[in-house]
C-alpha positions in Angstrom: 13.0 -25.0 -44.9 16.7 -24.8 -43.4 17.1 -25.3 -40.2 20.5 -23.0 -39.9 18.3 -19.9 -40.8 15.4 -21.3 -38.6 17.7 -21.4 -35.9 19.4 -18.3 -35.9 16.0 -16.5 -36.0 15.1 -18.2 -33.2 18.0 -17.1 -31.0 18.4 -13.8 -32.6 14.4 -13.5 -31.2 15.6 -15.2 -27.9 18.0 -12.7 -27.7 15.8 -9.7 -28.3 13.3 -10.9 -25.7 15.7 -11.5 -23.1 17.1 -7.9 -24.2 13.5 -6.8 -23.7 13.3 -8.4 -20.2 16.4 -7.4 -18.7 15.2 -3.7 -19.6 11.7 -4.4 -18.3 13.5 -5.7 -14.9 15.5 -3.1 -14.9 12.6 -0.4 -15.2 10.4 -2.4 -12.9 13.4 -2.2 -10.0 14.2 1.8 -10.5 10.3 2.2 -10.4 9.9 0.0 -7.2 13.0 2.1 -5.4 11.8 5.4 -6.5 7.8 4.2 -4.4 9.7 2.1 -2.2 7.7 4.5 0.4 4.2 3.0 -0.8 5.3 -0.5 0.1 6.5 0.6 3.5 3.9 2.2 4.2 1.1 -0.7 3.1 2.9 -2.9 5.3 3.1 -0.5 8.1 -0.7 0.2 8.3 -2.2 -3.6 7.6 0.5 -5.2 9.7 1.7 -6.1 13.5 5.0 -7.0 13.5 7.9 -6.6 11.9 8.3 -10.2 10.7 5.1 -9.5 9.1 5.9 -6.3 7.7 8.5 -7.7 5.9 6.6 -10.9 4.8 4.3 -7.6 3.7 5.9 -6.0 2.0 7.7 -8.9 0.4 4.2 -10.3 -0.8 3.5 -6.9 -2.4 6.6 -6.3 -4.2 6.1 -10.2 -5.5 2.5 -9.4 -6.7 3.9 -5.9 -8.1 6.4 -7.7 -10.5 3.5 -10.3 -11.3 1.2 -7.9 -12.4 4.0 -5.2 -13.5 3.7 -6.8 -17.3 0.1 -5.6 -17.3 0.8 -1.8 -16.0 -0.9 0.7 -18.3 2.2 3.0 -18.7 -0.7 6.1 -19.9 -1.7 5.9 -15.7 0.5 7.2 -12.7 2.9 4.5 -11.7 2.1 5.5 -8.1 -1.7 4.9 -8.3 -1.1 1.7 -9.5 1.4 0.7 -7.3 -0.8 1.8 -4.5 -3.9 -0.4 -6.3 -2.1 -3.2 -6.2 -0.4 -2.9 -3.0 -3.9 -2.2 -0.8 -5.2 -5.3 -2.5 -2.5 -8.0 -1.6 -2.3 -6.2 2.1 -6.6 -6.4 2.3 -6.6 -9.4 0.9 -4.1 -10.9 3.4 -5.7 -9.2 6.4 -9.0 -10.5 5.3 -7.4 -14.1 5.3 -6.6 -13.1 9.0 -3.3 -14.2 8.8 -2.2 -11.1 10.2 -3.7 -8.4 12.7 -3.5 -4.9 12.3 -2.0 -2.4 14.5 -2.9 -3.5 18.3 -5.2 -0.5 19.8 -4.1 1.5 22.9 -6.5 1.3 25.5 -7.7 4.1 27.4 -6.3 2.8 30.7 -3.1 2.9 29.1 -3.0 6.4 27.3 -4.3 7.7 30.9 -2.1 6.2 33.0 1.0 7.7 31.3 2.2 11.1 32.2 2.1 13.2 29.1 5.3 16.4 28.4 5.1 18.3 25.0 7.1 14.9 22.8 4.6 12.7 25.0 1.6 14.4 23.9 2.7 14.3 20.1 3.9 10.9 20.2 0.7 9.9 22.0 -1.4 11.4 19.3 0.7 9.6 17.0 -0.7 6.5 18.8 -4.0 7.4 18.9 -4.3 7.8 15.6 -2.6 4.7 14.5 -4.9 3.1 17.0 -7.8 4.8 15.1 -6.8 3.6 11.8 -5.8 -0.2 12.9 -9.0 -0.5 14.0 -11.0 0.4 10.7 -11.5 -1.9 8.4 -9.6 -2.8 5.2 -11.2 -0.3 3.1 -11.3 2.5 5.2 -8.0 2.3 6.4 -6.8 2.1 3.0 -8.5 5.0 2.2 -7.0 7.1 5.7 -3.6 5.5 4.4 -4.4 7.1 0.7 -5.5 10.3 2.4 -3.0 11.3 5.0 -0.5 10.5 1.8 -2.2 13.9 0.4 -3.7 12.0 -2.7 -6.3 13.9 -4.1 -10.4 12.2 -4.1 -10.2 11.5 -7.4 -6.8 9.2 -6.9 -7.8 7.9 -3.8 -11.5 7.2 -6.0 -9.0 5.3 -8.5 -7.1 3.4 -6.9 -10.0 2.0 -4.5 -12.3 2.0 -7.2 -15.1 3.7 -5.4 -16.5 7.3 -6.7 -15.6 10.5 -5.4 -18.4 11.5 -3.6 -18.2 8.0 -1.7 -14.8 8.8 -0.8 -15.4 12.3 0.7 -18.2 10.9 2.5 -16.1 8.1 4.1 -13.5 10.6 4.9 -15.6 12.7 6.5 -17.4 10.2 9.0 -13.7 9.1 9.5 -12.9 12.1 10.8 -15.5 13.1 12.6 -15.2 9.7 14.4 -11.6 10.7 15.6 -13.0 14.1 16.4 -15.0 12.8 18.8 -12.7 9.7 19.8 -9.5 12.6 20.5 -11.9 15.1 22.3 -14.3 13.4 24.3 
């Protein structure tokens, strides 16, 4: 066989793949901008500070691109993002490298006078106390749920059914219920 034509295959495949790639990068970045949210977000809820939420979210965009070549393109870019996202941040907090959000005490939220932006802000607090003190999966799913994702995409992307996740967001809430109004 001759070389010469041998060759030239073989670079004008090279070039085709690398063609490939560079559109495959390309798509991957304009996806990962469009849901930069989802990262944020992640990193926000399953870390403490913000040297660790950008080691966060770094970690999940650098899993994101190592799995992107598998992403079914028939499913919702966003429920897969958020898949693989709640996995590298559980599966980091699980290692206990990092903590999650630090609770407020009750001392604390007592002791500080409270004016209509204090009162929202403090709710804020509370519930980000609430949810740093779940545990991986639930907080994933409280992080899913105050997104506005339905059951069946929170149900997907947790891989849990629906009915499981209705009845984990219902104890959840009734917990805070009853943790906000004593």
């Amino acid at each position: 066989m001759d070389t010469t034509i041998t060759s030239g295959i073989d670079a004008t495949e090279r070039r085709a793949a690398m063609r490939h790639e560079a559109r495959n990068e390309a798509g991957f970045v304009a996806r990962i901008e469009q849901h930069a949210g989802i990262v944020r977000k992640v990193a926000l809820t399953y870390s403490r500070t913000l040297a660790d939420r950008r080691d966060l979210e770094q970690e999940i965009v650098a899993q994101l691109w190592k799995a992107w070549p598998g992403y079914d393109g028939s499913r919702p870019f966003a429920t897969w993002m958020y898949r693989v996202a709640l996995n590298v941040a559980i599966s980091i907090a699980r290692s206990q490298r990092w903590q999650g959000p630090e609770a407020a005490t009750l001392e604390e939220a007592e002791a500080a006078p409270l004016d209509d932006t204090a009162e929202r802000e403090h709710g804020v607090s509370e519930l980000m106390a609430f949810i740093g003190g779940l545990d991986e999966l639930n907080r994933a799913l409280i992080l899913l749920y105050l997104e506005g994702q339905s059951y069946a995409e929170i149900a997907d992307v947790l891989g849990i059914s629906e009915t499981n996740v209705a009845t984990k967001i219902n104890r959840a809430k009734q917990t805070l219920r009853a943790r906000m109004n004593p």
